[in-house]
C-alpha positions as CSV (number, residue, x, y, z in Angstrom):
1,X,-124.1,54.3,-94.8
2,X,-126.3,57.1,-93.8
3,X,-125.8,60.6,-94.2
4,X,-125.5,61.2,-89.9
5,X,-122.5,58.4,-89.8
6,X,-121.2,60.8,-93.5
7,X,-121.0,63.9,-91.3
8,X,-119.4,61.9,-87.9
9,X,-116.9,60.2,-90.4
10,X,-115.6,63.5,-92.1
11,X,-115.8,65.3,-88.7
12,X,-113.6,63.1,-87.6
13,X,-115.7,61.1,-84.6
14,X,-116.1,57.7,-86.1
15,X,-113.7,56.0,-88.4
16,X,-114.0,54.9,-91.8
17,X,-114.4,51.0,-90.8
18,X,-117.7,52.5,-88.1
19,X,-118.8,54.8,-91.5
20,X,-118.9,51.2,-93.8
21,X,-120.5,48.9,-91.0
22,X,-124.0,47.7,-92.6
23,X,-125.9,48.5,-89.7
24,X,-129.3,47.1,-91.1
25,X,-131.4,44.6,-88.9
26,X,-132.7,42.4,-91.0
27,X,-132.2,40.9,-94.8
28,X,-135.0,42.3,-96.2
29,X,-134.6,43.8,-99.8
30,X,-135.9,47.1,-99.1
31,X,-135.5,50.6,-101.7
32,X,-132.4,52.0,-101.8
33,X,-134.1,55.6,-101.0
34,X,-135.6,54.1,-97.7
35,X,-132.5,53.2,-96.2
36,X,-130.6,55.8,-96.6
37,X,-131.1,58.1,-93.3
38,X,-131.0,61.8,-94.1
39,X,-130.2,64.9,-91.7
40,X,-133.3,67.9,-92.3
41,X,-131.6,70.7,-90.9
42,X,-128.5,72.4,-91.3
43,X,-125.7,72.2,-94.1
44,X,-122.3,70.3,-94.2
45,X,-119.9,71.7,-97.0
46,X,-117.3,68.9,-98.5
47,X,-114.2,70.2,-99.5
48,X,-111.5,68.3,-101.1
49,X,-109.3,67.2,-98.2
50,X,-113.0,65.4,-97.0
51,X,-112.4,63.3,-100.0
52,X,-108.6,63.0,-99.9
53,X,-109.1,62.0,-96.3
54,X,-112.0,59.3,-97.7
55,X,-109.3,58.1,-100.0
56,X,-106.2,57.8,-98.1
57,X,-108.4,55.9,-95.6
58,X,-110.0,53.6,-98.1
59,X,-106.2,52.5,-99.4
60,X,-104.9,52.4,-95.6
61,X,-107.3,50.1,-94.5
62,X,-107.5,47.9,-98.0
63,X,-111.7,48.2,-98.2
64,X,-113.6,47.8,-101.1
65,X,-114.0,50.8,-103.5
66,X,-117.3,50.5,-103.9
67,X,-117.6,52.5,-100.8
68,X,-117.2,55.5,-103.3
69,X,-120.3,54.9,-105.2
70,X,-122.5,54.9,-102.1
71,X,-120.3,57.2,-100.2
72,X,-120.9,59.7,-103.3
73,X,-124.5,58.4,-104.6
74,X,-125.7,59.8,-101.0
75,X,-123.8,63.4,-100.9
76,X,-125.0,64.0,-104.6
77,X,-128.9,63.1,-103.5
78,X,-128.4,65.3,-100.3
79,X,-129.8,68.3,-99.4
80,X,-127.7,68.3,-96.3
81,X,-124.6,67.7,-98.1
82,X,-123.0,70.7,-100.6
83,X,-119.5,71.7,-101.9
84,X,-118.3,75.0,-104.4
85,X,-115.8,73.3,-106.3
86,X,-116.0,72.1,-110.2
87,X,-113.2,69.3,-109.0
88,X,-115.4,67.8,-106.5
89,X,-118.2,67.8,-108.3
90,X,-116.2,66.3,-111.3
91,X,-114.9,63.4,-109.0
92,X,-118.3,62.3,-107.1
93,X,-119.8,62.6,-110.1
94,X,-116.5,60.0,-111.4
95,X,-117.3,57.8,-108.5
96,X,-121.1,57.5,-108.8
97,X,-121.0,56.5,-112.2
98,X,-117.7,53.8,-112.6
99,X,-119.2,52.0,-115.4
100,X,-119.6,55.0,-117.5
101,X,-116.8,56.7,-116.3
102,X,-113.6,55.1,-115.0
103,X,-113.6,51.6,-113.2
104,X,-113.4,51.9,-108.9
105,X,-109.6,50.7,-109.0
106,X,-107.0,51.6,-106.9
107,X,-104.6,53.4,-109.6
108,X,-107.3,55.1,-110.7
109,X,-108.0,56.2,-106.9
110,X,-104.7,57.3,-106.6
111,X,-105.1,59.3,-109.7
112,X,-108.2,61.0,-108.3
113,X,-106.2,61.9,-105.2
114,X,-104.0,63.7,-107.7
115,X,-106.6,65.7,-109.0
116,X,-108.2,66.7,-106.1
117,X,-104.6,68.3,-105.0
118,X,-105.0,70.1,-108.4
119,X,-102.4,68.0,-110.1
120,X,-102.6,66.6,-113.7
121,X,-104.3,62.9,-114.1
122,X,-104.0,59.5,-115.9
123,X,-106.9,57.4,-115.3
124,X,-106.7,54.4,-116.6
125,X,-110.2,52.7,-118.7
């Protein structure tokens, strides 16, 4: 996941099985900082239907949550990447860290989506 096929994702120009594709060449055990490709110029901002749209198509499609860690590890290391909202921040935040904060599980996902329409939440430990 790189931050170009972030962008083309939540603009809407490759779908969320094209944004997950491990598109390294080889097996090598490389840095995590190295692989991630990042965009120098310009600014995207994330708003909350970006990550409703991330969450509807994780469930839709049945993929593996752990898409949310990376997914959010990378906009919350960007310089590309920026949102003005205390809920989004809360959530990636949430996402980035599951073992401190709540576990990558589908109820829990669906109680995120809740919150990020400005509804009340249960997550679940």
């Amino acid at each position: 996941m790189t931050e170009p096929k972030i962008r083309d994702y939540l603009n809407g120009e490759i779908t969320i099985v094209e944004l997950t594709i491990d598109d390294r060449k080889d097996n090598k055990i490389r840095a995590y900082y190295k692989m991630v490709e990042a965009i120098e110029e310009g600014e995207f901002k994330i708003t909350r239907n970006h990550l409703l749209k991330l969450s509807n198509d994780i469930l839709a499609n049945s993929l593996d949550l752990s898409i949310l860690d990376t997914f959010s590890f990378i906009l919350i290391g960007s310089d590309y990447f920026y949102w003005e909202d205390d809920v989004i921040s809360a959530v990636l935040v949430e996402w980035n860290n599951p073992t401190i904060n709540y576990p990558l599980t589908t109820n829990n996902l669906e109680e995120w989506k809740k919150f990020l329409s400005g509804q009340s939440r249960i997550m679940e430990n």
